[in-house]
C-alpha positions as CSV (number, residue, x, y, z in Angstrom):
1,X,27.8,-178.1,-74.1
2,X,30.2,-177.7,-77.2
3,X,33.9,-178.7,-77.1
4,X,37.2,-177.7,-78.1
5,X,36.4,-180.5,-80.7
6,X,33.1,-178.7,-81.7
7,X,34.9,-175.4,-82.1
8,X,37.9,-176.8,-84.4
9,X,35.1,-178.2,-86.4
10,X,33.5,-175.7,-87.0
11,X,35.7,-173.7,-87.7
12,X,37.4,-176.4,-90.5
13,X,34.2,-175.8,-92.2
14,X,34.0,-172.4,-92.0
15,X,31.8,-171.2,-89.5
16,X,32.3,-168.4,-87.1
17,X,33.6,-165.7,-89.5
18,X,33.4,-162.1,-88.8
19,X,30.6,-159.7,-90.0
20,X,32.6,-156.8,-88.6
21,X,30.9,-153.4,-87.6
22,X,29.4,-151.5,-90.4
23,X,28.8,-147.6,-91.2
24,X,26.7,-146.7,-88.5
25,X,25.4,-149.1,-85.0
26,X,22.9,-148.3,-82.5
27,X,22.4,-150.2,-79.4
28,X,18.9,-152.1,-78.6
29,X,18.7,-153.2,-74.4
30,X,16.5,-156.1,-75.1
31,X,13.9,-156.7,-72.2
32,X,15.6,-155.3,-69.2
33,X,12.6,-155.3,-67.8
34,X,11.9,-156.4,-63.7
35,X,9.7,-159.3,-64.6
36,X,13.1,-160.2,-66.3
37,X,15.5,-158.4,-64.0
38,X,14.0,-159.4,-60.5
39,X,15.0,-162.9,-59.5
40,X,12.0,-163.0,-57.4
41,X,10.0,-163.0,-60.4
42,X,8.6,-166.2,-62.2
43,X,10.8,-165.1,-65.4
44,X,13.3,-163.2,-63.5
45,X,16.9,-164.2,-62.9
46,X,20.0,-161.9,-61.4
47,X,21.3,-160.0,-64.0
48,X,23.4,-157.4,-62.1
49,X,26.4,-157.6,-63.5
50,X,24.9,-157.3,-67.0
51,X,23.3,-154.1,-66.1
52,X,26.8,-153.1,-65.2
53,X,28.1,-153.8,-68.3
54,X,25.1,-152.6,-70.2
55,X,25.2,-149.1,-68.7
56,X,28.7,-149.0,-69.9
57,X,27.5,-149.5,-73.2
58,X,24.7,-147.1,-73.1
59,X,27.0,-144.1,-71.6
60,X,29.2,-145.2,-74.0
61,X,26.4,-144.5,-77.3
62,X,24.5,-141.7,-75.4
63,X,27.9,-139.7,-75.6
64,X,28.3,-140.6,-79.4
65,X,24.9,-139.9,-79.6
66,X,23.9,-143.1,-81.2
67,X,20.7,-144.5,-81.2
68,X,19.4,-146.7,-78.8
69,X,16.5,-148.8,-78.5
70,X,15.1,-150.7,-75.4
71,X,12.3,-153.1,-75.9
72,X,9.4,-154.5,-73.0
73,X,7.3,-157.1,-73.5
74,X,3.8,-156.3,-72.1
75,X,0.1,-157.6,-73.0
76,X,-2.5,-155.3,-72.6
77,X,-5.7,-158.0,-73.1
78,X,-6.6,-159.4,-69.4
79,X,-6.9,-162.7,-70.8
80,X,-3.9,-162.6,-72.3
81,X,-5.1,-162.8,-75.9
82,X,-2.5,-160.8,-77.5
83,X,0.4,-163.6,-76.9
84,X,-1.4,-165.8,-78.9
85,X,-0.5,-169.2,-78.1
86,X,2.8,-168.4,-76.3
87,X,1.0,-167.9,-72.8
88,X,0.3,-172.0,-73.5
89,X,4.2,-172.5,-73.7
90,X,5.3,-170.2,-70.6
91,X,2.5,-169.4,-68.2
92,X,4.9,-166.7,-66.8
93,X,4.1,-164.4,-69.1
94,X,0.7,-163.4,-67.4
95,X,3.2,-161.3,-65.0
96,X,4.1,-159.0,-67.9
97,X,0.7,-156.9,-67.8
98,X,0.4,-153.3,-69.4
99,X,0.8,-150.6,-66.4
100,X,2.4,-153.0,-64.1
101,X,6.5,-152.5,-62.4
102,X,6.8,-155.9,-64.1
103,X,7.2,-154.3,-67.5
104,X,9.1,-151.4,-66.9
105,X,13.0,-151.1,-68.0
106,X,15.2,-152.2,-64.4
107,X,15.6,-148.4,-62.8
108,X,19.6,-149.4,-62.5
109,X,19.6,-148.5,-66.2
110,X,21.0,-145.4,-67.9
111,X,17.5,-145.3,-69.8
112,X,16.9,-141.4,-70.6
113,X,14.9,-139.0,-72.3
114,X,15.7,-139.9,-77.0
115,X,16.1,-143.6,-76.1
116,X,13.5,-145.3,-78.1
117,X,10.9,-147.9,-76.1
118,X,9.6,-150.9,-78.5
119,X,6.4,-152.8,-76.6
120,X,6.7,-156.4,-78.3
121,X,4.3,-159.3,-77.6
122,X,6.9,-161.8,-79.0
123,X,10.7,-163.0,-78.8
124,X,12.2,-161.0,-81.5
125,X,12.7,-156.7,-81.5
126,X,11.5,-157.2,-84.9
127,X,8.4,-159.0,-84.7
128,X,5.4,-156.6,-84.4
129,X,7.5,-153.7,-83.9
130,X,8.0,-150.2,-86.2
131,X,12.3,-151.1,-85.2
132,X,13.1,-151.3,-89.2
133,X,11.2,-148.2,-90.0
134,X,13.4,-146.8,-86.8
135,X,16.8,-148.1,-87.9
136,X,16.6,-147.3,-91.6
137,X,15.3,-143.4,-90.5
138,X,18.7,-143.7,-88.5
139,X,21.0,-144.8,-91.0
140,X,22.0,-147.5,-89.2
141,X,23.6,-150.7,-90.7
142,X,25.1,-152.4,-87.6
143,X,23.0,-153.3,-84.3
144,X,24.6,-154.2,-81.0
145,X,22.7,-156.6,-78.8
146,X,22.1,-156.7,-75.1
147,X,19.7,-157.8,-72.8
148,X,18.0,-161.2,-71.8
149,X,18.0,-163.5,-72.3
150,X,20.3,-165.0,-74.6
151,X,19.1,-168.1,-75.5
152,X,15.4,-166.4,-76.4
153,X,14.9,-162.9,-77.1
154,X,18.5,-162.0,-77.8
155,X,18.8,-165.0,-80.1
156,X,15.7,-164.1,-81.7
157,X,16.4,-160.1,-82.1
158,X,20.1,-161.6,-83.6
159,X,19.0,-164.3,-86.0
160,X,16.6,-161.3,-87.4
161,X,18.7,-158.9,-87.8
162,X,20.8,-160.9,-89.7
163,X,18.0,-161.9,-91.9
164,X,17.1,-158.5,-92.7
165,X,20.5,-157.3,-93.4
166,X,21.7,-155.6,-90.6
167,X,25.3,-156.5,-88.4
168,X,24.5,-158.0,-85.1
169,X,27.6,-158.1,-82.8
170,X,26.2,-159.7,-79.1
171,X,27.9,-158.3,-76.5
172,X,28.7,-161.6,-74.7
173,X,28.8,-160.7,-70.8
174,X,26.4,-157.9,-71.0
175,X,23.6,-160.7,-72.4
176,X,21.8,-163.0,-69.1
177,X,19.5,-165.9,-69.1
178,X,18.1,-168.4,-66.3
179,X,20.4,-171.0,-67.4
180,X,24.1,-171.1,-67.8
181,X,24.4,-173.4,-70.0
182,X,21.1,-172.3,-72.5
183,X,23.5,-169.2,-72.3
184,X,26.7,-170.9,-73.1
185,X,25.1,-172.8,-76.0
186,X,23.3,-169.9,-77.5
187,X,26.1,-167.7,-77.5
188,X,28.4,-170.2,-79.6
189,X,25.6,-171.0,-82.0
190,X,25.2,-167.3,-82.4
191,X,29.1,-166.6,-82.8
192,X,29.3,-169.4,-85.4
193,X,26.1,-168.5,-87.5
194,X,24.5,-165.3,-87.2
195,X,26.2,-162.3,-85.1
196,X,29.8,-161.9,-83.7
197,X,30.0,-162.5,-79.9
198,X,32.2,-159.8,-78.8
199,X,33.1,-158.9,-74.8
200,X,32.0,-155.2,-73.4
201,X,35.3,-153.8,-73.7
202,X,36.1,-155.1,-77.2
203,X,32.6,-153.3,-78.3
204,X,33.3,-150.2,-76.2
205,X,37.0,-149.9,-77.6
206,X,36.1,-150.5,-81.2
207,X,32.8,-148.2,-81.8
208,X,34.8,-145.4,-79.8
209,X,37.8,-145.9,-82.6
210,X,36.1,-146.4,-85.7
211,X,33.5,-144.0,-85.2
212,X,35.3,-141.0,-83.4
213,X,36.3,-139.3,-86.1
214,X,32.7,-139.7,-88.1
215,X,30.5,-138.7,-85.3
C-alpha cells in the first residue's frame, strides 16, 4: 500500500498532474452487471454504495443529456471459446453466459431507454467494442469512469482511453472491486499516471458548471 512517502515522491518527479475535463464527457458504467454486483456470485462483491453514487452521476448526464455508455461482459460460445485464454486465468467467468441475469446491468441502476449497451469479452470498454466509433460520433473528448472493478476493467477502460486520446477522470468512490487494497493501489497508480481520480461530488459539481451554459 503507497505512503505519504510514495505520494511526495511522486509528486517531486512530477507525477499526478491534472488532465482536466475537456469539450465534451460522456459517462461509461463499466460492468455493473449482477455476476459483478451480487456478492453471492463467484465474481460478485457488494457494491451498493457505488450504485448510489453512480446513479447520481447518471441522473446527473441523463438531464445534460450526455452520453452514456454501460458495458456487460458476456460469452455467447458454451465452451467458453470466445474468452480466449482468459477463462484459464479466472474460471469465474463461465457465470457470465449470454441470456443469463448474470450479465444484465444491476436493476438499482438508472439505466434507460438512449443509454448505449457495449457486450465486451475482455477487460477494457475498448477492446472488441464499436465505443471509438460511438464517442467520436458524439463529439466527445473527455470520458468519466465508473463501475468495477477498479483494479481490472476500470483500470483497463482508463489506461485506454488515455492511449487513444481521450480524458479519463475516475470517479473514486463510485468505482468497487473485491479487494480494498487492489482498489486503493489502482486508484493511486491511476491518479498518478493515466486519469484524474476525482470524488462524486467534485465530478457532479464541475460537469454541471463548465458545461451549463454549452448544453
Amino acid at each position: 500500500m503507497q505512503t505519504k512517502n510514495d505520494e511526495a515522491l511522486f509528486k517531486e518527479r512530477g507525477f499526478g498532474k491534472l488532465i482536466g475535463f475537456g469539450k465534451k464527457p460522456c459517462l461509461i458504467v463499466v460492468d455493473m452487471i449482477t455476476g459483478f454486483t451480487d456478492p453471492t456470485m463467484p465474481m460478485g462483491s457488494d457494491l451498493s454504495s457505488q450504485i448510489v453514487n453512480v446513479n447520481k452521476l447518471l441522473d446527473t448526464m441523463h438531464t445534460m443529456d450526455f452520453p452514456v455508455f454501460f458495458t456487460t461482459i458476456s460469452y455467447d460460445d458454451d465452451t467458453l471459446a470466445d474468452s480466449g485464454i482468459w477463462y484459464q486465468k479466472m474460471e469465474g467467468l463461465k457465470t457470465l453466459k449470454a441470456g443469463t441475469e448474470a450479465v444484465q446491468v444491476d436493476s438499482r441502476l438508472h439505466f434507460r431507454s438512449g443509454d448505449g449497451l457495449l457486450s465486451k469479452k475482455y477487460a477494457s470498454a475498448f477492446f472488441g467494442t464499436d465505443l471509438i466509433a460511438r464517442l467520436n460520433a458524439n463529439g466527445v473528448d473527455t470520458i468519466i469512469i465508473v463501475g468495477c472493478t477498479t483494479c481490472g476493467c476500470v483500470r483497463a477502460t482508463a489506461v485506454d482511453a488515455l492511449q487513444y486520446g481521450y480524458r479519463p477522470i475516475v470517479v473514486e468512490d463510485a468505482v468497487g472491486d473485491r479487494s480494498l487494497a487492489s482498489h486503493e493501489q489502482s486508484l493511486f497508480d491511476l491518479h498518478q499516471k493515466y486519469a484524474d481520480v476525482l470524488k462524486m461530488d467534485q465530478v457532479i459539481a464541475t460537469v454541471s458548471a463548465k458545461y451549463a451554459s454549452v448544453y
